[in-house]
N, C-alpha and C positions, 0 to 999 in steps of 0.2 A: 504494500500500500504506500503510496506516493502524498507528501508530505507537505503543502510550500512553507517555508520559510517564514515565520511571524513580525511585524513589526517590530521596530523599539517604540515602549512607551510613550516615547517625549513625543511620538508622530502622530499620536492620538487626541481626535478632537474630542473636547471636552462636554461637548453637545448630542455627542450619542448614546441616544438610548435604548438601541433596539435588545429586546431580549430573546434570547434563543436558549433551546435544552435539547443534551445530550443524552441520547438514549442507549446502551451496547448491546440492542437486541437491532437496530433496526441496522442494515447495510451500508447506505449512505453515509459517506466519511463527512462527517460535520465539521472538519478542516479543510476538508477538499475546497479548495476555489473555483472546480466548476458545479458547483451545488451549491454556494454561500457565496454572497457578492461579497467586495474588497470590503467595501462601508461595515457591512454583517460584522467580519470576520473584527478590523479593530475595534468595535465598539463589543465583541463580545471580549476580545483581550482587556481592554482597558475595565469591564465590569469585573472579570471571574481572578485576573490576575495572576499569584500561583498558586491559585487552583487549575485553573486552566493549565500552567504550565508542567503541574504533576501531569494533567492525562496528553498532552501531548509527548511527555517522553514514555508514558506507557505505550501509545499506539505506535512512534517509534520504533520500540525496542521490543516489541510484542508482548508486554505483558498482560495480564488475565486484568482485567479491567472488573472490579466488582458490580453487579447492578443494583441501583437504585432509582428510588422512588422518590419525589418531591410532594412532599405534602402540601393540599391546599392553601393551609394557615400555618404551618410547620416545618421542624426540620428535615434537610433532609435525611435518609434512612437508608444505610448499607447493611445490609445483612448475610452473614460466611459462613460455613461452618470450622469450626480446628481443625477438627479430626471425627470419628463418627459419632461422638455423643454428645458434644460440647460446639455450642452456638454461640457465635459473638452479634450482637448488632452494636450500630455506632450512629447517634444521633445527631448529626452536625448542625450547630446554632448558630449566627454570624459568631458572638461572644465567647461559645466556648462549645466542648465536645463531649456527648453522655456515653457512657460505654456500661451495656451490659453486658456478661456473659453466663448461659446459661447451662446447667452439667443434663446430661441425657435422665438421669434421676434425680429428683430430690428428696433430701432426708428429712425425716419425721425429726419435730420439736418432742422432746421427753414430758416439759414441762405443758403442755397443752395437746399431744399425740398430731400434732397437724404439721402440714409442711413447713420448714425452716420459713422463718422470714426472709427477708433478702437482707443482705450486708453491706454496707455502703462504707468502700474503702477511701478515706482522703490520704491523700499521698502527702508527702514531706519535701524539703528544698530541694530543686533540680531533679526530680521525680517525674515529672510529664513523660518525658519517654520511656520509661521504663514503667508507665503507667500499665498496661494492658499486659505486661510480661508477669507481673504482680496478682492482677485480676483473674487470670488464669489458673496461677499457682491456687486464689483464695478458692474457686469453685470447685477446683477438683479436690483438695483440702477437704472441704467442705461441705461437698454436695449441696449446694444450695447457690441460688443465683445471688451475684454480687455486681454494684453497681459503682462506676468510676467515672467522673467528671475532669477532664481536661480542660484549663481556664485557656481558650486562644489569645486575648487581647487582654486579660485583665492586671499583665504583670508590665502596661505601658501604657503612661498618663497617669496611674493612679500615683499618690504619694503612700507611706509608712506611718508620716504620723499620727498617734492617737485619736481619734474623736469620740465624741460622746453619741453611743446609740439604741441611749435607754437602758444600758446593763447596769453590774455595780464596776467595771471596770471599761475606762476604756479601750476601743479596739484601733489595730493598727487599719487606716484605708483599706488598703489591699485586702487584708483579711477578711473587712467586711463585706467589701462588693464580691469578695469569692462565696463565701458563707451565703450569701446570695441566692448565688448559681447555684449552689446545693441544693435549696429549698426548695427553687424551682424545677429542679430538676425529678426533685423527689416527687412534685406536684406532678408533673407533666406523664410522669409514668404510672401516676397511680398508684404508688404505694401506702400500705395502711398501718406496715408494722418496719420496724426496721433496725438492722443492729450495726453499731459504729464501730470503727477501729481508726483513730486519726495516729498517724505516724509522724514525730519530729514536729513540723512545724506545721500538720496537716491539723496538730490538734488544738492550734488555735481558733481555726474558724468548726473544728468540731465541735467544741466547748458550744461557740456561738450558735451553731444547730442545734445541739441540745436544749439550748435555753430558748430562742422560738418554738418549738418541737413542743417545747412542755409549758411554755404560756398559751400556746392559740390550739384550741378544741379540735379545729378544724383540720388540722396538722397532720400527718403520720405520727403515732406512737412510736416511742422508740423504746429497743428491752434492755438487751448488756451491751455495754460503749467498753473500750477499752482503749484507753492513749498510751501509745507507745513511743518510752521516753521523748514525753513531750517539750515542746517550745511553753513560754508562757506559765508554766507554772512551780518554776524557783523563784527566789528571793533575790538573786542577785541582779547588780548593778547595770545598766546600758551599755558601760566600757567592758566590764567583763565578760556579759553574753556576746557581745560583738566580737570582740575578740575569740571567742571558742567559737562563733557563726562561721567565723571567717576562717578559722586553721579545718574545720572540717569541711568547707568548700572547697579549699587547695586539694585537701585530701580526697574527697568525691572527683574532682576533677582530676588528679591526677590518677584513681583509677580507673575510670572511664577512660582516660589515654591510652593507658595501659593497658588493659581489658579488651576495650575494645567490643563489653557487652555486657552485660545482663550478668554478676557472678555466681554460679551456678547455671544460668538461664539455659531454655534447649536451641533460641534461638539467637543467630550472632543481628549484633545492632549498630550500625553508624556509629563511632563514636564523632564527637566536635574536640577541638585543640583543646586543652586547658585554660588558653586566655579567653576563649568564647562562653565555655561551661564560666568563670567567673564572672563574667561582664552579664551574664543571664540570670546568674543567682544574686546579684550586688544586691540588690532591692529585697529581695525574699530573706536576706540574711539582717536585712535594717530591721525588718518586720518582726523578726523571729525574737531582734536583741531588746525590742520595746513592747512586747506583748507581755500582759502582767494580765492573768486570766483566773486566779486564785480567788477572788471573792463572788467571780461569776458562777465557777463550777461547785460551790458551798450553798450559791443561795438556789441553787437547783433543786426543788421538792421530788423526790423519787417514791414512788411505788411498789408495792410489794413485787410486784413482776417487773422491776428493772434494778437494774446493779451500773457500778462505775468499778471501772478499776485501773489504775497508775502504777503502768509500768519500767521500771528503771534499768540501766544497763550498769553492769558490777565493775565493765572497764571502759562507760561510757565516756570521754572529754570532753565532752559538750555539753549536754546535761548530766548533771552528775547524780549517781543515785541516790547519796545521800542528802543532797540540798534539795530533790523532790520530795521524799520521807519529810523532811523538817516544815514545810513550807504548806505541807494538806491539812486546812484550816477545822475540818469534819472529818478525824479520823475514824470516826463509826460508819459514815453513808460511803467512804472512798477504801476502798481494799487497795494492797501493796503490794506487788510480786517484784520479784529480778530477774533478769534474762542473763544470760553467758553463753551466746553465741561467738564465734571466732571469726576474727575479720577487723576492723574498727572501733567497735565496742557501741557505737551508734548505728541505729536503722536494723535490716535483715541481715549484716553480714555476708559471709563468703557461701554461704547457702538457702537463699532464699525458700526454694523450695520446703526444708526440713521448716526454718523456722514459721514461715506461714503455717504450716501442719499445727506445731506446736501450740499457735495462737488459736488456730480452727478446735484443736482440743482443748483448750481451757475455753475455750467463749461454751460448746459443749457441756463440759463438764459442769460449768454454772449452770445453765438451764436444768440438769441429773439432777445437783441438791435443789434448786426451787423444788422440782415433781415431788423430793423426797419429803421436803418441810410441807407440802400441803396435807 
């Protein structure tokens, strides 16, 4: 299939509007220039941008082009499967990207004999791509479908600091317009029950779900959260969180250099330099060193059928397991574990897959004693 050559941007007039969609069922090369007049073609460049420019190097180079569907009033909807039991769809929003992925089975809740809720993973600093490698591990962990939101735009223009938004603590910008996207994410698919796990700095804007989640009726319920070695809830200082923000972003980016993927992962991943992995995290690391989330997650009223529990890493740098311990204002409503996986001492370590298991079994094993104390 025969290609022409696309414009540069700058040659794009600013006045076209015409819109056009891409189908991979229908024949007709929708690049082709004798099927799309000139005018078509820039004003579809100049709309879709690199989007456009990912499917023109797929039809290039022949790759399987997914199909999807454009919703009337919605996102749009790609839907794959992995492999033969496990289904991924992927919700694309202009602002940001919902990722379900669903296992061929789901497992029964002990504590109610019903199918698992769904599990909605928020990821931690420089996490996005390695978002869906994660989500994978969490379903088949777990049998039970798990939901992951990729923020596209929300980590430029926003600022870091603080405002006030009606909590007992305030939130960093960023966090909140992400916590946001949660919400509605959670809205948009209809979920009625749902179990958190915010990783690093994913559980600042968890925290903040939690506490919408459980002021407005209307919400999803949510059952057992677990934050793993969280952002936001030591006691120390802006200089000193920044500074450990910052020595473990050298460090994430220097293993993605080096890696080159996903540690553990079955599949290999693009990695970026190191100065790019920094220059992307700078912001996400400001957020992390100014979130003080400790009197939000205390004034949280919980339910006999929901639990919280603060996880800390025994050779964490970052957050350290003991300044978490010290700093949980409600040590009766907030349970304490430690993790000792190898690797960092922060996040999943050098095997993601075991330690997700490990998380899927204690979120498990919580729901066993609720069934038992009824």
């Amino acid at each position: 299939m025969q290609v022409d050559e696309l414009p540069p941007i700058s040659s794009i007039e600013p006045d076209e509007t015409e819109r056009t969609t891409v189908s991979p069922i229908n024949n007709t090369d929708p690049l082709d220039g004798e099927t799309r007049s000139d005018d078509g073609r820039l004003a579809r460049r100049k709309r879709t941008g690199e989007k456009l420019g990912r499917l023109t190097a797929r039809v290039r180079y022949g790759r399987e082009i997914p199909q999807s569907t454009e919703l009337s009033s919605g996102p749009t909807v790609v839907e794959r499967s992995l492999d033969a039991w496990t289904s991924i769809r992927k919700y694309e929003y202009p602002d940001r990207e919902v990722i379900t992925i669903s296992p061929g089975k789901v497992g029964n809740d002990p504590s109610t004999n019903k199918p698992l809720a769904p599990l909605l993973f928020v990821q931690g600093m420089g996490q996005d791509r390695d978002l869906e490698q994660y989500l994978t591990y969490f379903a088949k962990a777990g049998q039970r479908e798990v939901i992951g939101v990729r923020h596209v735009t929300r980590k430029k223009g926003v600022r870091t600091k603080r405002i006030d938004v009606g909590l007992p603590d305030a939130v960093p910008h960023i966090d909140h317009s992400q916590a946001q996207d949660l919400l509605r994410s959670l809205s948009d698919l209809g979920v009625d029950k749902v179990d958190l796990v915010g990783l690093s700095r994913g559980a600042i804007r968890t925290v903040e779900t939690m506490a919408r989640l459980a002021a407005t009726p209307e919400t999803p319920n949510f059952e057992d959260v677990l934050l793993l070695h969280p952002g936001g809830q030591d006691k120390r200082s802006y200089t000193r969180r920044h500074i450990r923000a910052a020595r473990l972003g050298v460090r994430t980016a220097h293993r993605r250099w080096k890696y080159g993927q996903v540690p553990g992962g079955e599949t290999t991943q693009t990695s970026p330099l190191p100065r790019q992995s920094l220059r992307s995290m700078r912001r996400e690391q400001k957020s992390m060193a100014r979130a003080h989330m400790n009197r939000t997650l205390a004034s949280i009223p919980l339910t006999d059928g929901q639990s919280v529990t603060i996880a800390g890493g025994r050779t964490d740098p970052a957050v350290r397991s003991a300044d978490l311990r010290k700093a949980i204002i409600n040590p009766t409503q907030v349970d304490f574990i430690e993790t000792d996986w190898p690797g960092t001492g922060h996040g999943f370590g050098d095997n993601p897959a075991a330690a997700i298991r490990e998380i899927s079994d204690y979120i498990l094993q919580k729901k066993r004693k609720r069934a038992e104390s009824i």
